[in-house]
C-alpha positions as CSV (number, residue, x, y, z in Angstrom):
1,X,5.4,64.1,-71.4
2,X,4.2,67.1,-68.8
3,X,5.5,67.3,-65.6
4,X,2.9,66.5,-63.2
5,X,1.8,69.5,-61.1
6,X,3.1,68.1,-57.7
7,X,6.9,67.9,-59.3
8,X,6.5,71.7,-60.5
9,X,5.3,72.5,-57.6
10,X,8.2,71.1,-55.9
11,X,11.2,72.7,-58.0
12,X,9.3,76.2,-57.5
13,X,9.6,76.0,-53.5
14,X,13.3,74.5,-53.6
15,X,14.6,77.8,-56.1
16,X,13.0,80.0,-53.6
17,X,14.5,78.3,-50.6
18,X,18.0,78.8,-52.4
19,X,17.4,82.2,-53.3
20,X,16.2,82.7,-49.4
21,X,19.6,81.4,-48.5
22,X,22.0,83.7,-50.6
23,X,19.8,86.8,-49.5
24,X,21.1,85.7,-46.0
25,X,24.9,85.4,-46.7
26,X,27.2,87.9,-45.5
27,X,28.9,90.5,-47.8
28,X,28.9,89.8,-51.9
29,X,28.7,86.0,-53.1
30,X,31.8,85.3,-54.6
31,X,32.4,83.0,-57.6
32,X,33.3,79.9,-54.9
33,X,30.1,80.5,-53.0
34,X,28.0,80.2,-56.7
35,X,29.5,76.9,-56.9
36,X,28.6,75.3,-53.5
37,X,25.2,76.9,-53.8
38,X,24.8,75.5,-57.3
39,X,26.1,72.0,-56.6
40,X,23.2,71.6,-53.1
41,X,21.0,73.0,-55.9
42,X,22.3,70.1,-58.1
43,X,22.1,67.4,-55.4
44,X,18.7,68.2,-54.4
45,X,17.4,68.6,-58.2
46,X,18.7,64.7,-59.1
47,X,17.1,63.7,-56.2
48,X,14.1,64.9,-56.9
49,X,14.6,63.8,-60.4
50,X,15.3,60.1,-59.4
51,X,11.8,60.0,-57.6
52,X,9.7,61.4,-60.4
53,X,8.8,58.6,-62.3
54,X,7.7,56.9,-59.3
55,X,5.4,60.0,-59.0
56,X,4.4,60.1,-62.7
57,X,3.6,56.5,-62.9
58,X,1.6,56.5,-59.5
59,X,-0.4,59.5,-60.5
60,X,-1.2,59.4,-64.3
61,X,-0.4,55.8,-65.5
62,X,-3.9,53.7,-64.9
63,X,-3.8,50.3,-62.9
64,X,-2.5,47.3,-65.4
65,X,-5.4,44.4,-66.0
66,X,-4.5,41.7,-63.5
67,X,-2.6,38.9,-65.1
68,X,-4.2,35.5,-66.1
69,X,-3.5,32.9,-64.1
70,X,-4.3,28.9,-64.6
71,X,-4.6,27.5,-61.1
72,X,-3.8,23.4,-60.9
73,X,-4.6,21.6,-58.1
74,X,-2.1,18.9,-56.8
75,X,-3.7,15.9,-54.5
76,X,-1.1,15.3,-51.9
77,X,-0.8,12.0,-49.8
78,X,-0.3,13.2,-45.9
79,X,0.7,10.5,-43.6
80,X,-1.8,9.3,-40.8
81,X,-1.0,11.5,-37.7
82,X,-2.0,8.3,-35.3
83,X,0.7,6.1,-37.4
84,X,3.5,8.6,-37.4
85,X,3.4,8.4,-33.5
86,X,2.1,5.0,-32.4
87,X,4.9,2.6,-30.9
88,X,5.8,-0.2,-32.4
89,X,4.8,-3.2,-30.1
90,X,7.8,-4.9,-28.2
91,X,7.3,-9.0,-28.8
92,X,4.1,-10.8,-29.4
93,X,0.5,-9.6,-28.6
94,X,-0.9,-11.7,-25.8
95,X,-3.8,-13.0,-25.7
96,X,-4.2,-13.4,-21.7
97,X,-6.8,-15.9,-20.7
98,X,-7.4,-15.1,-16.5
99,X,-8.4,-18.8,-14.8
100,X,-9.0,-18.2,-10.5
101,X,-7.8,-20.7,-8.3
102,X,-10.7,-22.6,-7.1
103,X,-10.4,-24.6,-2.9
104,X,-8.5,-27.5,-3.9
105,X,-7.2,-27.3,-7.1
106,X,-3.4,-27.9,-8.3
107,X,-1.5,-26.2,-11.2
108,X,-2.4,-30.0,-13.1
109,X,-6.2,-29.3,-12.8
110,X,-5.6,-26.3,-14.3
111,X,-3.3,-27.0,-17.2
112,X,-6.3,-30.3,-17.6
113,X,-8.9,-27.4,-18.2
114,X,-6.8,-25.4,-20.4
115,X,-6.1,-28.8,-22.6
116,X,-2.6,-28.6,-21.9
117,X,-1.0,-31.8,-21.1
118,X,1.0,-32.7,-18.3
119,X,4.1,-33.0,-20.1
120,X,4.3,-29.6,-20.8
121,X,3.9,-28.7,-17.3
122,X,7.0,-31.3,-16.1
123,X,9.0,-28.8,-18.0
124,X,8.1,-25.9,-16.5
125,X,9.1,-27.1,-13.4
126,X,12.2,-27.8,-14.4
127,X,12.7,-23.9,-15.2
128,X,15.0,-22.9,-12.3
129,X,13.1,-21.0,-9.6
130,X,9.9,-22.1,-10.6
131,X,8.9,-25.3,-8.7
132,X,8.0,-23.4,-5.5
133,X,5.7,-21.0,-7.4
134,X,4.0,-23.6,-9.6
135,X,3.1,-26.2,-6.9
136,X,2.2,-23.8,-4.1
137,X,-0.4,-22.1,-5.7
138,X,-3.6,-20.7,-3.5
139,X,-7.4,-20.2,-3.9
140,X,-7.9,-16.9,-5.4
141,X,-4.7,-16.4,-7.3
142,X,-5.1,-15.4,-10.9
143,X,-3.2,-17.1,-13.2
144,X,-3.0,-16.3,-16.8
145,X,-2.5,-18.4,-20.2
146,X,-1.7,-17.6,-23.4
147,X,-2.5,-19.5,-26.4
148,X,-2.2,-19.9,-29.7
149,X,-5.0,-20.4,-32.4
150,X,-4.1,-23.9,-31.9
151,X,-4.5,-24.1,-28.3
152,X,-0.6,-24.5,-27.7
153,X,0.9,-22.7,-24.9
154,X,2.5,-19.8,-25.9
155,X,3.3,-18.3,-22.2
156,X,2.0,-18.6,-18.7
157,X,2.0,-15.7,-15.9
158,X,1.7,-15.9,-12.9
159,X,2.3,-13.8,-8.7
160,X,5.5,-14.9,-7.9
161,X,5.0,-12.7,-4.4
162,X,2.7,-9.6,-3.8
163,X,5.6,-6.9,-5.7
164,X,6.9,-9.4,-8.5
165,X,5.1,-11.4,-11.4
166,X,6.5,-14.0,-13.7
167,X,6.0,-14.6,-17.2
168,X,6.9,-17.9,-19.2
169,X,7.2,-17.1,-22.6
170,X,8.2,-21.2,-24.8
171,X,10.5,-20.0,-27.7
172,X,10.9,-23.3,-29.7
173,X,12.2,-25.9,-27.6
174,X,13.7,-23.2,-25.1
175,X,11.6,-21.3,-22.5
176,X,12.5,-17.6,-21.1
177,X,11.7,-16.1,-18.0
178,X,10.9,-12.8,-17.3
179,X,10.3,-11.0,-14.1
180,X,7.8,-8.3,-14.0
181,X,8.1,-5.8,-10.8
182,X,4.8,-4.4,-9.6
183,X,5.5,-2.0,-7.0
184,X,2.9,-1.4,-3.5
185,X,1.5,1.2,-2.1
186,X,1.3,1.5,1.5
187,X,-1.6,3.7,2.3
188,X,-2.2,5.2,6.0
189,X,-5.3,5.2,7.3
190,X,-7.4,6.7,10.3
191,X,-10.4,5.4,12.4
192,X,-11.8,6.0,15.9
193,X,-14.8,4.1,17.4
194,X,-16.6,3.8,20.6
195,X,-17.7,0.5,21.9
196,X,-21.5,0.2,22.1
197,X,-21.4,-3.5,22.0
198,X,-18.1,-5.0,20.7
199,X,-14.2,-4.3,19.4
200,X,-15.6,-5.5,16.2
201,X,-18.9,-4.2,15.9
202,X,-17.5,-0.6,16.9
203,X,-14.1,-1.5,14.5
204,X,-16.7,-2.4,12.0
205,X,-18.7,1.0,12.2
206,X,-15.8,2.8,12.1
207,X,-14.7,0.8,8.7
208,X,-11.9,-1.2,9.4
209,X,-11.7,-4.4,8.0
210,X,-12.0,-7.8,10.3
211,X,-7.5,-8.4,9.6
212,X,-7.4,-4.8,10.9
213,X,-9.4,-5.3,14.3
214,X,-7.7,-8.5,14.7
215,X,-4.5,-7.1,14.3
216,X,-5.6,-4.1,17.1
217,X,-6.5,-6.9,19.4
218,X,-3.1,-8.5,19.2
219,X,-1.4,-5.3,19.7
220,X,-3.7,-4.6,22.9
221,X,-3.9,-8.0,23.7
222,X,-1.6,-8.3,26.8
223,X,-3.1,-5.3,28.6
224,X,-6.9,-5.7,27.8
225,X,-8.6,-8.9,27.7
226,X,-11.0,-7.7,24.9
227,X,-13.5,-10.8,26.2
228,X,-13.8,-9.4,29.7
229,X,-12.7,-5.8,30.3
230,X,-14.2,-3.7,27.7
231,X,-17.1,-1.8,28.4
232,X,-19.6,0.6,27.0
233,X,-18.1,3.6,26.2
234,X,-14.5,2.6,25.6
235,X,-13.3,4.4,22.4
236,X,-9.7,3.9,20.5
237,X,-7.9,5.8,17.9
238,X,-6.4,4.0,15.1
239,X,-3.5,4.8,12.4
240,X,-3.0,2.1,10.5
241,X,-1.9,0.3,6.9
242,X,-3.4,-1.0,4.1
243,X,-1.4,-2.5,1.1
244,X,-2.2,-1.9,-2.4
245,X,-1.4,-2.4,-6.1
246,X,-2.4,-1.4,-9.4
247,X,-5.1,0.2,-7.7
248,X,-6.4,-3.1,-5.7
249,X,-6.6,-3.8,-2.2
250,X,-4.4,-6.7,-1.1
251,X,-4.6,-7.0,2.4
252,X,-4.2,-5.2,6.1
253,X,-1.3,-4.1,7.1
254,X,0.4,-2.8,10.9
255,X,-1.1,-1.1,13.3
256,X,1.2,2.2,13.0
257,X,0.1,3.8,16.6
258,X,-2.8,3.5,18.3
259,X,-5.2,4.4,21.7
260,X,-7.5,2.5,23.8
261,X,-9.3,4.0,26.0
262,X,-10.3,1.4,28.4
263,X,-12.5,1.4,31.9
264,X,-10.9,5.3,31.6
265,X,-7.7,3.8,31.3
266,X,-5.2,4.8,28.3
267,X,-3.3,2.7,26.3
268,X,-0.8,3.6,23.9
269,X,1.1,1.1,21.2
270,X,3.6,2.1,18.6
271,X,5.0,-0.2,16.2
272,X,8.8,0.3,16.0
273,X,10.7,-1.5,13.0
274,X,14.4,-2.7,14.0
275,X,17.0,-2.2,11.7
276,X,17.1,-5.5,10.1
277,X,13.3,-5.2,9.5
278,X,11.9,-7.0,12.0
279,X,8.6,-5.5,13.4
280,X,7.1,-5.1,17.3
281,X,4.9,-3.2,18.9
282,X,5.8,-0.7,21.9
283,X,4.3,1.3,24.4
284,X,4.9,5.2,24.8
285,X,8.2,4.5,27.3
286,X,9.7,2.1,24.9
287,X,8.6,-1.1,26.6
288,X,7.4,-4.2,24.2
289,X,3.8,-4.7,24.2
290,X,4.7,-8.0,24.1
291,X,4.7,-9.5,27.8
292,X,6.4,-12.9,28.5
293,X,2.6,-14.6,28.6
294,X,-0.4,-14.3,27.0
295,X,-3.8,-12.9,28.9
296,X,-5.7,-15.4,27.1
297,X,-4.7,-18.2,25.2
298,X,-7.3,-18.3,23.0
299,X,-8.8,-15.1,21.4
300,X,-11.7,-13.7,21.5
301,X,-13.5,-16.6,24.2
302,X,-16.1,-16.1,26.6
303,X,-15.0,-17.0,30.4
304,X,-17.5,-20.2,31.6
305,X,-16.0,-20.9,35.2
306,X,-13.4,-18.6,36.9
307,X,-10.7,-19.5,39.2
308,X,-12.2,-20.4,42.7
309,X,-11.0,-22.6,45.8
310,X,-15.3,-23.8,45.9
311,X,-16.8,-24.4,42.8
312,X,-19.5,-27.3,42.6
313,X,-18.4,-29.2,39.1
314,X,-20.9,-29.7,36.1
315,X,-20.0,-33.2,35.8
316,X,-19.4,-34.7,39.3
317,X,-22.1,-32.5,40.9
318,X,-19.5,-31.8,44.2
319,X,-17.8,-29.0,45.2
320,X,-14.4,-28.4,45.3
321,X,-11.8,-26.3,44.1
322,X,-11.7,-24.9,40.4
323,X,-7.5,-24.2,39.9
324,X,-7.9,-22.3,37.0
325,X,-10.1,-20.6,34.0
326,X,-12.5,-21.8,31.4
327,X,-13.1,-20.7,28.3
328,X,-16.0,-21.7,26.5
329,X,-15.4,-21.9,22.7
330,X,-16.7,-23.7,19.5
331,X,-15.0,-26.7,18.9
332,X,-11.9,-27.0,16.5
333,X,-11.0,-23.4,18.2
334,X,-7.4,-22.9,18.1
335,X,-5.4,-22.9,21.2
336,X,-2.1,-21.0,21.8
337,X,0.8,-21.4,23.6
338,X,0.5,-18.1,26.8
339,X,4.6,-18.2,26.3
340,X,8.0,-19.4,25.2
341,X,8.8,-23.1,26.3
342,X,8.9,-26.6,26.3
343,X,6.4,-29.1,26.0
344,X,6.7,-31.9,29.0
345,X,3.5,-33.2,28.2
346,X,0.8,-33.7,25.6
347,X,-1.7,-36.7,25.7
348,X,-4.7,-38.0,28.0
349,X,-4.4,-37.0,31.1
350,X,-7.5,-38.9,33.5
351,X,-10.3,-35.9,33.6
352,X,-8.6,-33.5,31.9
353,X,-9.1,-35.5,29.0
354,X,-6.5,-34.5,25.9
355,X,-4.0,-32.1,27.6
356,X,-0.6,-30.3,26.9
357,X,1.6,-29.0,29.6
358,X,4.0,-26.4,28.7
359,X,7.6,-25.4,31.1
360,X,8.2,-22.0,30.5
361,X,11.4,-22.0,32.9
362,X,11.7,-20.3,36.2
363,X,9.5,-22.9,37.5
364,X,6.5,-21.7,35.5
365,X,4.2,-24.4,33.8
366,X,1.2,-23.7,31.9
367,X,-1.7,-26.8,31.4
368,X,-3.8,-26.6,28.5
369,X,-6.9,-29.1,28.8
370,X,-10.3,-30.9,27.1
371,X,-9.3,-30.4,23.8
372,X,-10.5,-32.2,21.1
373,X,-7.3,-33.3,19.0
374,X,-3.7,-32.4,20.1
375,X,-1.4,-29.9,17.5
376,X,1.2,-32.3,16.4
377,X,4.2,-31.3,18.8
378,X,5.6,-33.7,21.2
379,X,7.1,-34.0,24.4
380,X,10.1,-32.4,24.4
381,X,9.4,-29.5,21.3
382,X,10.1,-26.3,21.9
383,X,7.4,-23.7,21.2
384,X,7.1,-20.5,21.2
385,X,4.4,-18.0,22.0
386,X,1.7,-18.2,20.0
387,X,2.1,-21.3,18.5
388,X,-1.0,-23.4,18.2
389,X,-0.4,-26.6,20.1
390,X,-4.0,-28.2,20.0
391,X,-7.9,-27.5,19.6
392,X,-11.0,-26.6,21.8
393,X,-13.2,-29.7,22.2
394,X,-14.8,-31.9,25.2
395,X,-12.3,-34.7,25.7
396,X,-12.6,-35.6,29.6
397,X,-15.4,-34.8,32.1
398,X,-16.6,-32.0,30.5
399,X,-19.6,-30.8,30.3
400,X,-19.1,-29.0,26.6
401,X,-16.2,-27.6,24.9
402,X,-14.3,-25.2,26.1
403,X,-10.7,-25.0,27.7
404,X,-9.6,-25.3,31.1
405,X,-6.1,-23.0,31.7
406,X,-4.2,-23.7,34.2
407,X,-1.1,-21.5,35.5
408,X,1.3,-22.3,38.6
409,X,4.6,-20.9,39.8
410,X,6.9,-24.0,41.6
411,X,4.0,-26.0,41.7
412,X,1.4,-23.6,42.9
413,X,-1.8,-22.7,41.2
414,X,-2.5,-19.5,40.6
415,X,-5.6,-17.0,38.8
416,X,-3.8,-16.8,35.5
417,X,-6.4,-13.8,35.2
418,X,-4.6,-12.1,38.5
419,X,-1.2,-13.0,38.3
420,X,1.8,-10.3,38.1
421,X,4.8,-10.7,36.5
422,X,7.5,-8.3,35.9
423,X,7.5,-5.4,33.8
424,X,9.8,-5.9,30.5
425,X,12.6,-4.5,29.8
426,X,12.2,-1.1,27.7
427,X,14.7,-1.0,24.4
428,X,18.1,0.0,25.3
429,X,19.4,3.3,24.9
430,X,21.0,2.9,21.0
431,X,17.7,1.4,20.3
432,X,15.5,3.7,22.2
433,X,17.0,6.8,20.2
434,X,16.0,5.3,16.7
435,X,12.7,4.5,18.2
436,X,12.1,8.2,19.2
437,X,12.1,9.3,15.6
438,X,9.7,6.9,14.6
439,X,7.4,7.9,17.6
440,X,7.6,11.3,17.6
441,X,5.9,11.8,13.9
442,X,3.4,8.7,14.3
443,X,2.3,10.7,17.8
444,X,1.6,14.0,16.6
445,X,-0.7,12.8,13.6
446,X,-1.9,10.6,16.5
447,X,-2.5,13.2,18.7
448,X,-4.2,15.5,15.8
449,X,-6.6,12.5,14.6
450,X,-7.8,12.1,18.2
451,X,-8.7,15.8,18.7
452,X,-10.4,15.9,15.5
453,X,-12.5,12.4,16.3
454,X,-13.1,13.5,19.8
455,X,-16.6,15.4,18.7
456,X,-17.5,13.4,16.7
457,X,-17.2,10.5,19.1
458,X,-19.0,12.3,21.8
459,X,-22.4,11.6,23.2
């Protein structure tokens, strides 16, 4: 076989490199030079040699015919994606069936619906912890049933309060219980409103729910009498709470800090929880909101007949003195107690028809008259404020229902809408400092949310 041309070619230019090489040696080329020249000459020459047939075969031997091949195609069986991944379901599937507490129905109407029999029931109430829950149920609580294909009861759940739910599972002749946790949100909301006719019309507008304005009102409700002082243009700024869970609305919560802006007057309340959790509402110096009597004993009442030393009466048609304030209201109205005492009276009294008569100590009574039906406590309970101790109605000459208040200090009558008492106490000093770090946040976001609202409120 020839050479190929680029191999010649190759050997030619390395002898004439050599030959370069021992033209530039120094002096004669002895034997030992010969030999070093002749062995690089060697090395180079094998080298070369070892790469030739690579050069032969890639420049005269023609491509080989691609090989045959017999291609077989093997169906594979892939598992399902969704299956490798999917959980494996922890206990039965329920089947939940939702039933709504209707007004006036028991946990027995409801098992009677479901075709479960009473029997079944009696031993659920056995389950320890579970009496309260099953008998107390409400209008509007959801409770669920599961049941077979038979129609047996296989479990029952249902709100044991707003953050936990039970779940009766009956294994055989055994049942388990289960307590589900479902936590709450609290969210914190913002509203400001001007009054253009009322708290809630403006409370309304501003959309805060009826709970809400209700709970402004009791916050408020011992500085402003929100039947008689507010007038157009008043404006407040609300923060405030709303509970939640799973995405539903539960109910109102506190009023977190709020201003009232009233007869250009400013009001500021703060709630302030206690270390043991108990929650009350303060002013800006730390003082409770809370005074030692209620402005009004009834809320939200229109004022028929004020305190007066002439006032003809309705009934008798003469004139003489009117010792204390009416408030006209629908009958069945609920009537408070203005403060913390004992009652020392409570049943007809001549004109005053159905009356209670609280003693409130420091020789302070309170009179409470012309209701319609008394609230169940009796002469010598001790109330406190707030508590409802009877009903608006008519009872005695009176001309329609409404209350009459009275209020006198040893014995002597006086305008319960005029009266002073005492400031209270502020907090005391440990208390105080664990107040400020509550107030200081709550009035800043305050302050903020009232700059932003006061544009938008003018005008």
């Amino acid at each position: 076989m020839r050479e190929p041309s680029l191999l010649a070619a190759l050997r030619a230019r390395l002898s004439a490199a050599v030959d370069r090489l021992r033209r530039r040696l120094p002096g004669p080329v002895g034997e030992h030079e010969h030999w070093v020249l002749a062995g690089c000459l060697g090395a180079v020459l094998l080298l070369v040699t070892s790469m030739a047939p690579g050069f032969s075969d890639f420049s005269t031997t023609p491509p080989a015919a691609p090989l045959a091949q017999d291609w077989v195609e093997i169906p594979l069986e892939l598992p399902d994606p969704v299956a490798t991944v999917r959980a494996e379901p922890r206990g039965p599937q329920r089947a939940w069936t939702r039933v709504i507490v209707q007004s006036g129905q028991n946990m027995a109407d409801l098992f009677a619906q479901q075709g479960l029999s009473a029997a079944l029931l009696h031993r659920l109430l056995q389950v320890e912890g579970m009496r309260e829950a099953l008998t107390r149920i409400r209008p509007g609580q959801a409770i669920d049933f599961d049941l077979d294909d038979d129609g047996e009861l296989r479990a029952l759940r249902l709100e044991r309060d707003e953050s936990t739910r039970v779940v009766l599972t009956i294994d055989g002749e055994g049942i388990r219980t289960e307590i589900e946790d479902r936590p709450l949100q609290h969210r914190i909301l913002v509203a400001s409103g001007r009054i253009t006719d009322s708290l809630f019309g403006a409370a309304q507008a501003a959309g805060m729910s009826a709970a809400t304005t209700l709970e402004l009102a009791k916050a408020f409700g011992y500085d402003i009498d929100f039947a008689q002082d507010l007038r157009v243009g008043d404006t407040f700024h609300v923060m405030y709470e709303e509970i939640w869970r799973d995405g539903d609305r539960l109910r109102a919560g506190d009023i977190l800090a709020a201003t009232f802006i009233n007869q250009g007057r400013r009001y500021q309340v703060f709630r302030y929880v206690f270390a043991d959790g108990r929650r009350e509402y303060y002013d800006a110096e730390g003082r409770p909101m809370k005074k030692s009597f209620l402005r009004m004993p009834i809320d939200f009442a229109r004022i028929s007949s004020r305190f007066s030393t002439a006032r003809k009466h309705p009934v008798l048609g003469i004139t003489r003195a009117h010792r204390g304030v009416d408030y006209a209201a629908r009958t069945g109205t609920p009537i408070m107690a203005a403060g913390d005492g004992r009652i020392v009276f409570a049943g007809w009294k001549n004109g005053y028809g159905r009356t209670v008569i609280i003693d409130h100590g420091n020789r302070i009574t309170t009179l409470y008259a012309h209701m319609s039906k008394l609230g169940g406590k009796r002469v010598g309970a001790r109330v406190r404020q707030g508590d409802v101790i009877g009903y608006v109605g008519a009872s005695g000459l009176a001309s329609g229902p409404h209350l009459h208040y009275e209020f006198r200090i040893a014995g002597v009558h006086r305008d319960p809408l005029k009266v002073t008492l005492p400031k209270p106490q502020p907090l005391p000093p440990t208390e105080m400092a664990r107040f400020r770090l509550q107030q200081e946040p709550l009035l800043a976001q305050l302050k903020l949310h009232e700059d932003n609202a006061r544009l938008a409120l003018r005008p």
